[in-house]
N, C-alpha and C positions, 0 to 999 in steps of 0.2 A: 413364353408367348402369352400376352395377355387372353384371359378367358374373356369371350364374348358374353356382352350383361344380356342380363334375363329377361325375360318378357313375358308379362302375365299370359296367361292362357285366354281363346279369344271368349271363351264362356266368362273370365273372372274380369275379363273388359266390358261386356255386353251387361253382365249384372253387377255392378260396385256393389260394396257392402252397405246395406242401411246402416244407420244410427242403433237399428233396433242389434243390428246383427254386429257389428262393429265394437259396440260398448254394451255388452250385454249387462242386466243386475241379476247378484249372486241369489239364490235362494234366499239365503241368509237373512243380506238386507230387504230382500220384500218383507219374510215375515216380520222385520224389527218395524220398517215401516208402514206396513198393515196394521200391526198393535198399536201406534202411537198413532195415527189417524182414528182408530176404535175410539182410542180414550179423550182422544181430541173431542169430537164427535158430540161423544157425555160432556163433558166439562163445558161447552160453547152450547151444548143442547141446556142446562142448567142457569147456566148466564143469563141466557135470555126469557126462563119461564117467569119471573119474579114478578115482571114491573106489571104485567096485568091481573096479578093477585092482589096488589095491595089496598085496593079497595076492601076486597073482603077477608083480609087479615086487619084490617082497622076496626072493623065492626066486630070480628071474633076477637083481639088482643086487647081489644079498648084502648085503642092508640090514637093520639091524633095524624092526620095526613106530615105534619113537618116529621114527627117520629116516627112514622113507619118509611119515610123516604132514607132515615138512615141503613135499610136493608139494603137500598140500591147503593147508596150513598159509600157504606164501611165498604162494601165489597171492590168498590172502584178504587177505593182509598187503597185498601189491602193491594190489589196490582199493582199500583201504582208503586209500591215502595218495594214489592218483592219483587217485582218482574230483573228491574237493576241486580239483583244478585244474581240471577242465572248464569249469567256469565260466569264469576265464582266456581258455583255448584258445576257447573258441564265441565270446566278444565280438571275439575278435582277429583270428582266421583264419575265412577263408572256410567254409562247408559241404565242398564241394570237399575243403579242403588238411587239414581235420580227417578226414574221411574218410577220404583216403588214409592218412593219418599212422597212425589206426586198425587198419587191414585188412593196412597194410605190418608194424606191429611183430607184429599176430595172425599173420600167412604166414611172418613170419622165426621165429617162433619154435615155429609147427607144424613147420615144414620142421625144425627144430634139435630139436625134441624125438625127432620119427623117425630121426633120424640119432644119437642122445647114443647115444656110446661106453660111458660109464656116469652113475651118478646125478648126480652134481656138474653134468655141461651138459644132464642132463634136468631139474636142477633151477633151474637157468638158464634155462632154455628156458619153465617156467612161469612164471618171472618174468617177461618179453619178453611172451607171451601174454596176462598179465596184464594189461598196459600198455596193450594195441588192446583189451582187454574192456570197461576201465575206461571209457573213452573213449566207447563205441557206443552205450550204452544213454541217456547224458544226452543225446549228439546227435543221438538219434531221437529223444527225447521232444522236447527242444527246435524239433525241424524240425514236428515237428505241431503244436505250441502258432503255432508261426508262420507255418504253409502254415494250416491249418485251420480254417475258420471254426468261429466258439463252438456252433452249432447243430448242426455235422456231427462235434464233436470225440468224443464218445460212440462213434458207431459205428467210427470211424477207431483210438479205443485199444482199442475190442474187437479190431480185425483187430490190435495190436501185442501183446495181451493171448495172440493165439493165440499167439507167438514165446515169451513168457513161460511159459507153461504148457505148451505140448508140446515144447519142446522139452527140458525135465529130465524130459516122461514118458518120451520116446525114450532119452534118453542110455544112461541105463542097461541097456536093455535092447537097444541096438545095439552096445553095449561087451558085453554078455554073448554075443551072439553071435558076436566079431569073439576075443575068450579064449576061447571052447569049440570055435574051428577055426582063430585064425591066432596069428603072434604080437602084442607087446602094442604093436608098434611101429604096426601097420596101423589103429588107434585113432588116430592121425595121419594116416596115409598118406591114410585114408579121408577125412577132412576136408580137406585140404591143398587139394587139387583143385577144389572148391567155395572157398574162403577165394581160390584167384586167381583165379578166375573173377571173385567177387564185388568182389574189387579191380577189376580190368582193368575192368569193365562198369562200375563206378562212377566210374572215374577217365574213363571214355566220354561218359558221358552228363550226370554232373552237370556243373553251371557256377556258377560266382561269383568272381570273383577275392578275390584277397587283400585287406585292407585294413577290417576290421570299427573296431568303436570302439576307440580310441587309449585302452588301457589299459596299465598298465605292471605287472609278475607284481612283485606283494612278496615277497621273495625271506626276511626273519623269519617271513614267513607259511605260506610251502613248509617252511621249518624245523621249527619247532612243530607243524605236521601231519603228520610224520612220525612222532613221538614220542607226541601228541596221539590219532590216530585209529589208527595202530599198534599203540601200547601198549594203550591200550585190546578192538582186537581182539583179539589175542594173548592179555594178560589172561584174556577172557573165554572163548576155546577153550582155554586151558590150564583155566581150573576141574570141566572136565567131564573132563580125564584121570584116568586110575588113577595110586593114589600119587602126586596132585599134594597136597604137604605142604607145611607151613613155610612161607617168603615165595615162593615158587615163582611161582604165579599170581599171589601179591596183589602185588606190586614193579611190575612191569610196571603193573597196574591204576592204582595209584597215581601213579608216572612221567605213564599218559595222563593221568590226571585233571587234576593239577597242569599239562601241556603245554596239555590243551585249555582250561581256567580265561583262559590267557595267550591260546589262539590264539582263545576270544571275542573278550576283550579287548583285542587286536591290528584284530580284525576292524572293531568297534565304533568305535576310534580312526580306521582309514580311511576307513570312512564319512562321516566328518565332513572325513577332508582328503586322503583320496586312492582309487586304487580297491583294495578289497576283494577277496581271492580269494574269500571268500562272503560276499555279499549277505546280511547276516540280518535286514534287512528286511522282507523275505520274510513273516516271520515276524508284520509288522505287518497280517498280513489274516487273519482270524480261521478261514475255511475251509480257508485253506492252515495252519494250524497246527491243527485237528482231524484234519485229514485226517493230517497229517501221526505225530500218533502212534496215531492207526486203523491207519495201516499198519504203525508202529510194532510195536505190539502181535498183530495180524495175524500178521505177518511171524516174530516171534519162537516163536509158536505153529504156522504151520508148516513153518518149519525145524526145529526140534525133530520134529514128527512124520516129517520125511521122513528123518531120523534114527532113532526110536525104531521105527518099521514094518517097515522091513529087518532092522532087528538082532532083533527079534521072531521075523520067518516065518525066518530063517536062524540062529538061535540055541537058538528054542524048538520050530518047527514043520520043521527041517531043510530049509531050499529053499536051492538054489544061489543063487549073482546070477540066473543066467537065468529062472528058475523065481520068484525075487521081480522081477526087472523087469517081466516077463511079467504077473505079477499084477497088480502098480500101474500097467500102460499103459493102460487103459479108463478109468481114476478123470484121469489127464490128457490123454486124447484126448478126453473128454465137456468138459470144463473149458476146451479150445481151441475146441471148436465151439460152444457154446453163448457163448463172449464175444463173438463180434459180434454177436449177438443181445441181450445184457444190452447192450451198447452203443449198439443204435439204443431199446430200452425208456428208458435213461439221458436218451437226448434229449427223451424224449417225457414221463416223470414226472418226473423228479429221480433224485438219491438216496436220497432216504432209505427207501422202503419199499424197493429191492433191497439194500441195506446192513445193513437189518435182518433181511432174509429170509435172507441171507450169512452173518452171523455165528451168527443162532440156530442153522441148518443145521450150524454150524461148531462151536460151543456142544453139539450135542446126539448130534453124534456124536466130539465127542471125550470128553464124558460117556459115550457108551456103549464106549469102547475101554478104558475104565477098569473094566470088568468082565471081557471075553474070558480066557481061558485054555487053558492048553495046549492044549485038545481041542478047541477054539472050530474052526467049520468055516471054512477059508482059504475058501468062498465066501461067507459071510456076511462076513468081512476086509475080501475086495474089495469087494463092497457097500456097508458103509462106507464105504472111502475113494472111492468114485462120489457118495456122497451129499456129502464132505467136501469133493471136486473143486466140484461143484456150489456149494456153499457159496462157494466162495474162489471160485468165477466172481462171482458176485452182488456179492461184497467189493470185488475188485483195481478192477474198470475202473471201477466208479461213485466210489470213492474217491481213486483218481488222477485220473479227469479234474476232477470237481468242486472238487479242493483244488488243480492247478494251472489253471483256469480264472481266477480272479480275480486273476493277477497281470500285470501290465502290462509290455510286451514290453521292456524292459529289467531285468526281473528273471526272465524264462524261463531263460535258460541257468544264472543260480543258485540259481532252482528247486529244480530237474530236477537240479543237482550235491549239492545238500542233499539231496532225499530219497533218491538212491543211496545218499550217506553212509551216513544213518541206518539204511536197509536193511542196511547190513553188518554195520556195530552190531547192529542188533535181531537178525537173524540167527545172529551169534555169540552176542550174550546166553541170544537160546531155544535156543540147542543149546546152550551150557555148563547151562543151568540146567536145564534137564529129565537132559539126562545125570548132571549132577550128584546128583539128586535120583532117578534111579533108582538107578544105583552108592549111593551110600548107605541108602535103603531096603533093598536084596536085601543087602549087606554087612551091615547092623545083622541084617535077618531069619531070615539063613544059620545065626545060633546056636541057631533054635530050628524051625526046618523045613528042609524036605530044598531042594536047589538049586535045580530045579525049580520050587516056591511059591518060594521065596525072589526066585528071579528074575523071578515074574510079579508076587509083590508090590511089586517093583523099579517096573516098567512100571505097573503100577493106579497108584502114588503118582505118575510122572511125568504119565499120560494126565488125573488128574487136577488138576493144577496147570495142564495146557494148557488143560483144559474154564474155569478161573477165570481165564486170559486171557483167555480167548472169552467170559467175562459181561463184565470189562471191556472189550470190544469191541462188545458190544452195546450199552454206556450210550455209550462216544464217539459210533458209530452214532448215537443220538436227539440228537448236538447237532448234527449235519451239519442245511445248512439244504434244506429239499425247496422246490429250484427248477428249474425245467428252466433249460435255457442260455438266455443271449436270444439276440437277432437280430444284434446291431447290438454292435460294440467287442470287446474283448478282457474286460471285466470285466461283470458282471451288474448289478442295481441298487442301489443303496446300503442297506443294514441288511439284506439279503437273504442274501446271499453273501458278510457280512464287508468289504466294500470299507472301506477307510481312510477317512480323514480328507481334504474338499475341499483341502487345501494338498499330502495325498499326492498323490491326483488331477491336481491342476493339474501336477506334477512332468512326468506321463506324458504328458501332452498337450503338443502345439507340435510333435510329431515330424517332421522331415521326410521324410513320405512320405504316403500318398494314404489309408491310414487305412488301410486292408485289409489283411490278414496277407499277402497276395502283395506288395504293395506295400512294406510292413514287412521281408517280405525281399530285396525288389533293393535296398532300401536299404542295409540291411546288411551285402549281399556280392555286391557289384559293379554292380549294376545302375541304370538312371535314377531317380531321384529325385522325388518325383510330384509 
């Protein structure tokens, strides 16, 4: 006689399980994921102190302004080309031995910058720096996609989201502080100390041995993405210089273009018979490639702005660095706290109504920065940019987790190397092209008004070009699909979130391991086997 089916208890009806209680994370992975936000933290708190020192590293190096732009200049160059290997290094090496590998080249080359006798091994030194930057940001993403269950990954990139967002609010404004009382070398010093810590405790506590999947580095591949994603950034930061004339910028441009045409097409061929430094498969899931130029575009609009803002209140409105750090620290300390919050919202609705609420925000006060002028009150400034912080909280985390949610844990680590990439790109793009497009407005306008207008109608034509990113950001926005995460797997349901084609699917499946993203990572770096 058949047994009669069960029936939950009327308490385990009355309370379902949360997210929280349902898909709980192991100790384990917080502590791995705590450490690699730490070191995050450093490495993006770094990035950003430089550009308002360079004034007075010109005066101490005896440098001119074009030469000491190459501090900023190598160090973008250097992402650009090593970011594309992570992928590589994460299939191959442990958590562990990429970590260290990371925080070693970041500490050698803090310590080397504090110490550079002159320019030449300070600018060496950012290259080295470079190398451990490039590195940390895909290896944190990647550790989440793979510690995190899909229900809790929302609130989890809110908390990485803070590292992203406050930590270029602070930079500048603890480098202004560290130039208006010490010298520019303690801009290191200060870091250094924090950078070994963050090694020594990570090389403590994390674990995995060596031995990831048996990939081998295509060494035509590394070639052409030198030339490839190089040229191309390079390119595009030179267009927004002064007096960049003739083939100046466009040479380079074209060099990448022609490099990265091949280093597709290089890509595309290993996929079929060998392994790929990137995965552009990837690409074969249709969220991860909305998302993917949401952020895109995003991205280009505001790095442009965090360009165009400083050079504003300290050009037109006379504020020091200090006096504009100061200004803009509220718009991303509101924008750090409020993303774990848009990220437990994320789990709970979707995307799509925070992505839309992000970019309109984003949309409507970069429309309104296109009007201010000279007299405009630096408190209504900041206002804005609290509103525009607010905004890109809304954007960043729902658009990152949702677009790498649907790929299958052998295409994480090329991911997460792909959309650095393009981050840097887009990056360089919005700041050549809004610079570009303000220097030529205030240039054309200079003949028939004073400097003064000249130069804010400089800035109205740039602020304006960013607001028309940010409507194309709201139509990509409406193609994201509004679903929360599910419960169950690394990918969401089919025609919901882009999932591929059942023979992609079946690819991902058979894995050996217990199914679980914890699981999924002892497999892959040292551990039993489920």
């Amino acid at each position: 006689m058949p047994s009669a089916p069960e029936h939950p208890s009327p308490s385990a009806a009355a309370h379902p399980a949360t997210p929280r209680q349902a898909h709980p994370i192991s100790p384990e992975s917080r502590l791995i994921v705590t450490v690699l936000v730490i070191a995050a933290f450093v490495v993006i708190l770094n990035e950003t102190i430089m550009n308002v020192a360079l004034p007075r590293l010109m005066a101490e190096l005896h440098v001119d302004a074009p030469t000491v732009q190459w501090l900023s200049t190598a160090f973008m160059l250097t992402m650009s080309v090593v970011i594309p290997t992570t992928g590589f290094l994460l299939q191959r090496l442990s958590t562990r031995a990429v970590y260290i590998l990371a925080m070693s080249l970041f500490s050698t080359g803090t310590l080397l910058a504090a110490l550079a006798p002159g320019f030449g091994v300070l600018l060496l030194a950012r290259v080295v720096q470079a190398c451990g930057t490039a590195i940390m940001m895909p290896l944190l993403m990647t550790s989440v996609l793979t510690l995190i269950p899909v229900p809790r990954r929302g609130q989890v990139m809110g908390t990485v989201s803070i590292v992203i967002s406050v930590a270029p609010a602070v930079g500048p404004t603890l480098s202004g502080l560290i130039l208006q009382f010490l010298s520019w070398r303690f801009m290191f010093l200060a870091v250094l100390p924090i950078a070994i810590a963050a090694l020594l405790f990570g090389a403590a506590k994390l674990r995995g041995a060596a031995g990831g999947e048996r990939s081998s580095l295509d060494t035509l591949s590394v070639v052409l993405s030198v030339p490839a994603f190089g040229g191309v950034v390079y390119g595009l930061s030179q267009l927004g210089g002064e007096g960049s004339g003739g083939l100046g910028p466009v040479a380079p441009l074209l060099v990448g273009a022609a490099a990265l045409a091949a280093f597709v097409l290089r890509q595309l061929a290993l996929q079929r018979s060998g392994s790929p430094l990137l995965d552009l498969r990837a690409f074969a899931y249709p969220m991860y490639t909305v998302a993917t130029a949401l952020l895109m575009v995003g991205m280009m609009a505001l790095f442009g702005v965090v360009i165009l803002l400083p050079l504003y209140l300290q050009q037109l409105r006379g504020l020091d660095t200090l006096g504009t750090g100061l200004l803009l620290l509220p718009g991303g300390l509101v924008m750090g706290l409020l993303a774990p919050t848009v990220g437990r919202w994320f789990d709970r609705v979707g995307p799509v109504p925070l992505t839309l609420t992000g970019t309109s925000l984003i949309t409507a006060v970069l429309g309104a920065l296109a009007f201010i002028t000279a007299e405009t009150s630096v408190w209504l400034v900041m206002g804005l940019h609290i509103v525009l912080s607010l905004g890109l909280a809304f954007l960043f985390t729902p658009t990152f987790t949702s677009g790498l949610n649907p790929l299958p844990p052998r295409l994480y680590s090329h991911g997460s190397a792909i959309l650095s990439t393009l981050q840097q790109v887009a990056g360089a793009a919005g700041t050549a092209l809004l610079v570009a497009v303000m220097a030529g407005t205030a240039h054309a306008a200079s003949a028939s008004m004073p400097a003064t207008d000249a130069a804010m109608a400089g800035f109205h034509a740039a602020f304006l070009v960013a607001a028309a990113a940010g409507v194309a950001a709201i139509v990509l926005a409406a193609f994201l699909r509004n679903r929360p995460a599910e419960g169950r797997g690394t990918t969401a349901r089919p025609g919901r979130t882009g999932r591929p084609s059942p023979r992609a699917r079946a690819r991902s499946r058979g894995r050996p391991s217990d199914g679980t993203p914890e699981g999924i990572y002892r497999m892959r770096h040292g551990g039993s086997r489920g």
